[in-house]
C-alpha positions in Angstrom: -64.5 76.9 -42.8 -66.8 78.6 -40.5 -65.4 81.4 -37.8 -66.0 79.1 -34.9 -64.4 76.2 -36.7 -61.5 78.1 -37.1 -61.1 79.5 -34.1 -61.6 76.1 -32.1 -59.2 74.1 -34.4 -56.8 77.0 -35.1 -56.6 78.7 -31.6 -54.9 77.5 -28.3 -57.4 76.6 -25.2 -56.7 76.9 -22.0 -58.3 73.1 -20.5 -57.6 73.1 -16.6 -55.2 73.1 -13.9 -52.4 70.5 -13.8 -54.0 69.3 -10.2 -57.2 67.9 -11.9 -54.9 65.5 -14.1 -52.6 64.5 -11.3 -53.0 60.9 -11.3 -52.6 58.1 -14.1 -56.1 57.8 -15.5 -57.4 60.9 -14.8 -59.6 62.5 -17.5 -61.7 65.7 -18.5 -63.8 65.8 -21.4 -64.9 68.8 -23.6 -68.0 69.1 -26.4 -67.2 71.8 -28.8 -67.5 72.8 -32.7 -65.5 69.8 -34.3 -66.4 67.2 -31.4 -65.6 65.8 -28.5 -61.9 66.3 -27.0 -60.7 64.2 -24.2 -57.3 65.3 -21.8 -55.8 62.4 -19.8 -52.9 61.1 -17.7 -51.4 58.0 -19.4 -49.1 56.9 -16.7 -48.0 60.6 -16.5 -48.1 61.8 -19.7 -50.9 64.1 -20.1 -52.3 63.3 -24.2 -55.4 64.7 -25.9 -57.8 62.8 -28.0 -60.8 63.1 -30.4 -62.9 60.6 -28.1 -63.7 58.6 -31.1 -62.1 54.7 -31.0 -60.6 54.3 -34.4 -62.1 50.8 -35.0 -65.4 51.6 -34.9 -65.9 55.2 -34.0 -67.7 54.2 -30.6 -66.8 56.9 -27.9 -64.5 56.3 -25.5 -65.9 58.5 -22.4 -69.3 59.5 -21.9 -68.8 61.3 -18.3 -67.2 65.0 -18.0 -64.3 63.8 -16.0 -63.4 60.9 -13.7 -60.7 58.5 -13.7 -60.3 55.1 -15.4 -58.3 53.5 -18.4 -58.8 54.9 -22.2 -60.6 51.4 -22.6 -63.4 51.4 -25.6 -66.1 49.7 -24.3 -67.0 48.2 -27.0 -64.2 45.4 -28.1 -61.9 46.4 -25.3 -59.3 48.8 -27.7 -57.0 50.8 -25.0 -54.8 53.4 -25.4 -51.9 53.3 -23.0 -48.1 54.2 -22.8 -48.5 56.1 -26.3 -50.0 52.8 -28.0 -52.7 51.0 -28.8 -53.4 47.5 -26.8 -55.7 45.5 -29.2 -57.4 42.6 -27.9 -57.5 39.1 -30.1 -54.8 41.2 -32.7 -53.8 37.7 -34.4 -57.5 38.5 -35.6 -56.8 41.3 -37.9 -54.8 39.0 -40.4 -56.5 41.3 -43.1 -55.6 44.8 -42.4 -52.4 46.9 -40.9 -53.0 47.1 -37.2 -50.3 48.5 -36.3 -51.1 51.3 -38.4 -53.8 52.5 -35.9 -54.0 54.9 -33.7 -56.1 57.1 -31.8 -56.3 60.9 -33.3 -54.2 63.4 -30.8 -54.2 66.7 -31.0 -51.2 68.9 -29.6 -50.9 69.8 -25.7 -48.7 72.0 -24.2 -48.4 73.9 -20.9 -47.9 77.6 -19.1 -47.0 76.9 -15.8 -49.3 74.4 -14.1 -51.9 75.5 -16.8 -52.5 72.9 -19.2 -53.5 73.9 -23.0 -55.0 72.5 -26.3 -54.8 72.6 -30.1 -56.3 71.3 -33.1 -54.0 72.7 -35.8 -52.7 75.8 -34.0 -51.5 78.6 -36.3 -48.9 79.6 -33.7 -47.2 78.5 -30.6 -48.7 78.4 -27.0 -46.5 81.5 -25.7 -47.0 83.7 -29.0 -50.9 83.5 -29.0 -50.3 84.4 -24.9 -48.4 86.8 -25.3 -46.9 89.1 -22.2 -50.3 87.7 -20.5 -48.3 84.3 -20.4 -46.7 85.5 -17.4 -49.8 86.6 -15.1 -51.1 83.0 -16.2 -47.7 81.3 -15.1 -48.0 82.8 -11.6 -51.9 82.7 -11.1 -51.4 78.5 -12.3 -48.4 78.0 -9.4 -50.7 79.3 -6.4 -53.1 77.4 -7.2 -53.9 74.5 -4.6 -57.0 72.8 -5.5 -60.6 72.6 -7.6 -63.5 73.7 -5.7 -66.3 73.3 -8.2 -67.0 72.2 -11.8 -70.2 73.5 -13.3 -71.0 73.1 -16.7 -73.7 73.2 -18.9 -75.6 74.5 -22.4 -75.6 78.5 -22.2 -79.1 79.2 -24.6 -77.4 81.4 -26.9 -74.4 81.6 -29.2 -71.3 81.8 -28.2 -70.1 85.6 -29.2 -72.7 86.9 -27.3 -71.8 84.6 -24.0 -68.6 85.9 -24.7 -68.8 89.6 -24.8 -71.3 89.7 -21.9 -68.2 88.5 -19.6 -66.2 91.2 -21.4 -68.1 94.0 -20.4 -68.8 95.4 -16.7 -71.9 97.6 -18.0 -74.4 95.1 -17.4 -73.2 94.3 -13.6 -75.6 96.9 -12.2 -78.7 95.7 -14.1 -77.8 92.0 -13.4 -75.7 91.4 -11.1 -77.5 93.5 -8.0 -77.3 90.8 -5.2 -73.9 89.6 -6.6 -71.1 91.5 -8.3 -72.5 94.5 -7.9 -71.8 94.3 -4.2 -68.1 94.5 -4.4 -69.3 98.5 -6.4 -66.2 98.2 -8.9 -64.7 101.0 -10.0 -63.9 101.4 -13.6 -60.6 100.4 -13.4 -58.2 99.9 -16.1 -57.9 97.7 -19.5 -55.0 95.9 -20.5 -54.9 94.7 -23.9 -52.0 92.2 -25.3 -52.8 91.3 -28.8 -56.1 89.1 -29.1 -55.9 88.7 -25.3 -57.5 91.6 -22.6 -57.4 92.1 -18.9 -59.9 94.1 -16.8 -58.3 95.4 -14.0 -61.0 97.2 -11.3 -60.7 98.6 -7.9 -63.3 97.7 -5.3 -65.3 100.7 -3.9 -67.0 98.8 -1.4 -64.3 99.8 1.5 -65.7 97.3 4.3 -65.7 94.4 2.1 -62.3 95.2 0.8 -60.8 95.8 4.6 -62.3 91.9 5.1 -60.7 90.5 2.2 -57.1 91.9 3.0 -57.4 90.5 6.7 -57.6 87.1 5.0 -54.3 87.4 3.3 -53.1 86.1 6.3 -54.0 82.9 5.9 -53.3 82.0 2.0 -49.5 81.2 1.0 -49.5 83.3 -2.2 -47.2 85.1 -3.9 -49.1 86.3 -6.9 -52.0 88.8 -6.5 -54.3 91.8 -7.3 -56.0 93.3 -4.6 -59.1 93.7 -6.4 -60.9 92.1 -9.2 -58.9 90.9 -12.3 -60.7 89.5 -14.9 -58.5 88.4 -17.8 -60.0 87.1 -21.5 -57.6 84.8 -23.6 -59.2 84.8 -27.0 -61.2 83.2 -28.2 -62.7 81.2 -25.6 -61.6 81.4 -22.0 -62.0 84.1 -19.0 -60.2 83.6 -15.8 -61.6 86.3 -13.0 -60.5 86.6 -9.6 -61.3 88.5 -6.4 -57.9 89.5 -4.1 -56.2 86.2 -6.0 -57.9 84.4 -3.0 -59.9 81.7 -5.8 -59.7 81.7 -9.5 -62.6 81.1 -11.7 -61.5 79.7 -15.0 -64.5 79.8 -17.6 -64.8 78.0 -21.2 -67.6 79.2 -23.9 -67.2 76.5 -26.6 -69.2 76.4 -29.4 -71.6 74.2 -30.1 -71.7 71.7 -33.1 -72.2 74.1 -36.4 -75.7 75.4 -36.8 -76.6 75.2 -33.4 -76.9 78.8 -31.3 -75.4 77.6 -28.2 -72.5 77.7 -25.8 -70.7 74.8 -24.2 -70.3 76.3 -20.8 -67.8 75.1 -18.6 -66.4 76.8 -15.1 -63.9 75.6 -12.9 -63.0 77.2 -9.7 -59.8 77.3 -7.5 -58.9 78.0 -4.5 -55.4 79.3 -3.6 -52.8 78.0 -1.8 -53.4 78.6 2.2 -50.7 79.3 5.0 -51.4 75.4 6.2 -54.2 73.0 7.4 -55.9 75.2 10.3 -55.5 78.2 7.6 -58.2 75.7 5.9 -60.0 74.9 8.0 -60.6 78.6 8.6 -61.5 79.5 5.2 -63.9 76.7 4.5 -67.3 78.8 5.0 -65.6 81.4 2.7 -64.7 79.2 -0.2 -68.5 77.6 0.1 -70.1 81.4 -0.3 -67.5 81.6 -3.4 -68.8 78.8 -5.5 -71.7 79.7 -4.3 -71.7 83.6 -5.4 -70.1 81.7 -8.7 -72.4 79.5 -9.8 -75.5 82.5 -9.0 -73.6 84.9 -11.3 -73.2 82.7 -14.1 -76.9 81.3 -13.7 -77.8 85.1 -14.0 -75.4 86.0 -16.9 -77.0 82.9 -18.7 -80.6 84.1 -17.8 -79.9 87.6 -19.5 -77.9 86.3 -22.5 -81.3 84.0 -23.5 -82.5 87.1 -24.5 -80.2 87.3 -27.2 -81.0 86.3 -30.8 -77.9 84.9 -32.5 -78.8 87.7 -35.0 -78.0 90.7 -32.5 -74.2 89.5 -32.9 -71.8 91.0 -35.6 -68.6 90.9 -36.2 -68.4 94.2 -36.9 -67.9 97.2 -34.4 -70.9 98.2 -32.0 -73.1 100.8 -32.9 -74.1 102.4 -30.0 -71.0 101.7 -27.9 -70.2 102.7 -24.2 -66.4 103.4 -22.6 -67.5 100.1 -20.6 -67.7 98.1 -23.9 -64.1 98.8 -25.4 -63.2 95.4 -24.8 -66.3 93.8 -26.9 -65.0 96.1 -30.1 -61.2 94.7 -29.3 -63.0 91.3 -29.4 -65.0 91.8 -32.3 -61.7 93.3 -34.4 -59.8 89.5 -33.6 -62.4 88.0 -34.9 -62.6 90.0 -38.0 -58.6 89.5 -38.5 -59.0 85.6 -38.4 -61.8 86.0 -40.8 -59.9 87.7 -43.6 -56.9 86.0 -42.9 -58.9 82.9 -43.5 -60.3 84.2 -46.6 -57.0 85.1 -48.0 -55.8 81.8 -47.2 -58.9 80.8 -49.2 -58.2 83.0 -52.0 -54.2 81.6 -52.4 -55.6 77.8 -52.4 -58.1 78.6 -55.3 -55.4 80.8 -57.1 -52.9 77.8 -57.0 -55.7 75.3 -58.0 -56.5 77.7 -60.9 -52.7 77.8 -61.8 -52.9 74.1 -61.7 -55.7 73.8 -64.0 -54.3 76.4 -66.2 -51.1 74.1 -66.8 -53.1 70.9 -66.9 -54.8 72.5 -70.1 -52.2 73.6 -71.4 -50.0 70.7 -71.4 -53.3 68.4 -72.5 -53.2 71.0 -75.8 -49.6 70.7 -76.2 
């Protein structure tokens, strides 16, 4: 199994924000390695699914998120309360239909965060680790989406990945954007696979205007700076004063194909009340706007890169703003040899198999 098979069907992934599911019928939908995977609200319940109708493999949703009934447009099949609704059943004289069913995958939650899992090889709160807690009280002040952006980063996904890792590039990149908040070089946090970037602003003025809005959020979770934390192997939540969160996905693409299923979601926080709102309306708007302009330059500079110029091994020439892409690159070289020894005791027990086979065919 390829690295990013194995880390998309073995690894936890953050999807969104328990708001965007809220009602019965809401949906999201996500394109990655192994497919298409679908999170929606049957009557409350929130499930995850393969997208795939099991009678004849026609796709269930075709939008990125919306909300109506898991209904297969093709012969009607709905999933709903858990089950299957099959239209004209007395048809299927032939077969077992009661033996179908759509193919779920595992979801469980930190906080109001909502997560994802193929065939996890641990549980939610031991891939987290102490980082579970930050996430817990980042998900509860959260009050609402802002924006959803998505769309096909031209490159693979390791290298979309490890430019949001590293803060050397901000100058070069960034000058009209991030650079303007001149962050300082901070600290790194590191909690097993998972990182956080914790940096001081050095721009003074703008950091006196953004503590004279704290007035007007309700929040009771925040760094007065800019956090940006990476939950391996896929997700990056970053944040300015806790004021909006901007929760990022770099999914691979199907195999063979060097490019990155981008996906960011921003959120606002929760405000003091209605006129607090109202207030911060014009300051939310130049958010998702200085979002979606950083991320259209981050994919501009990460076209230049070949899926060649990314290796899992450590970087050559590397700069005290990079330790986080080595930290990165180490993960990804423990789920590689612990894939290959997992390899390696499936062969030996075939082998051993074999071995008796033969010899009880001789005896």
């Amino acid at each position: 199994m390829s690295l990013d098979r194995t880390l998309f069907e073995q690894y936890w992934h953050l999807a969104c924000h328990r708001r965007e599911l809220a009602g019965d019928g809401d949906f999201i939908k996500f394109d990655g390695v192994s497919g298409e995977i679908v999170l929606f609200n049957d009557n409350g319940e929130i499930v995850a699914f393969d997208n795939t109708c099991p009678h004849r493999g026609a796709r269930i949703y075709t939008d990125a998120h919306g909300n109506r009934p898991a209904t297969c447009g093709y012969h009607g099949w709905t999933y709903k309360n858990g089950t299957i609704i099959v239209p004209e059943k007395e048809r299927f004289k032939s077969c077992d239909i009661g033996r179908a069913r759509f193919n779920t995958f595992q979801v469980e939650w930190c906080g109001d965060f909502v997560f994802f899992a193929i065939k996890p090889r641990t549980g939610l709160y031991e891939q987290l680790g102490k980082t579970a807690e930050i996430l817990e009280n980042i998900s509860f002040n959260v009050d609402r989406r802002l924006d959803l952006n998505r769309y096909e980063y031209e490159c693979y996904w390791p290298l979309a990945v490890e430019n949001a890792l590293e803060p050397y590039h901000i100058a070069a990149v960034h000058m009209e954007t991030l650079a303007t908040l001149q962050l300082g070089d901070g600290e790194n946090v590191f909690d097993g696979v998972n990182s956080i970037w914790y940096a001081p602003l050095g721009n003074a003025r703008l950091g006196n205007q953004l503590a004279r809005l704290r007035k007007l959020f309700n929040i009771d979770y925040q760094y007065e700076g800019y956090m940006s934390i990476y939950l391996f192997p896929f997700t990056m939540i970053s944040s300015t004063y806790g004021y909006s969160y901007s929760l990022q996905n770099f999914f691979p693409a199907p195999q063979g194909a060097s490019r990155t299923r981008f996906t960011s979601r921003l959120y606002a926080s929760n405000t003091l009340n209605e006129n607090a709102a109202r207030v911060l309306d014009s300051f939310f708007e130049s958010t998702v706007r200085m979002n979606r302009q950083v991320f259209d330059e981050d994919h501009e500079v990460c076209k230049l890169l070949p899926k060649e110029s990314w290796s899992i091994h450590a970087l050559r020439f590397p700069s005290d703003a990079e330790v986080k892409i080595d930290h990165f690159r180490q993960s990804c070289r423990a789920v590689g040899e612990t894939s290959l020894t997992a390899l390696h005791q499936i062969q030996t027990s075939i082998d051993e198999a074999a071995s008796l086979c033969a010899s009880g065919a001789a005896d």
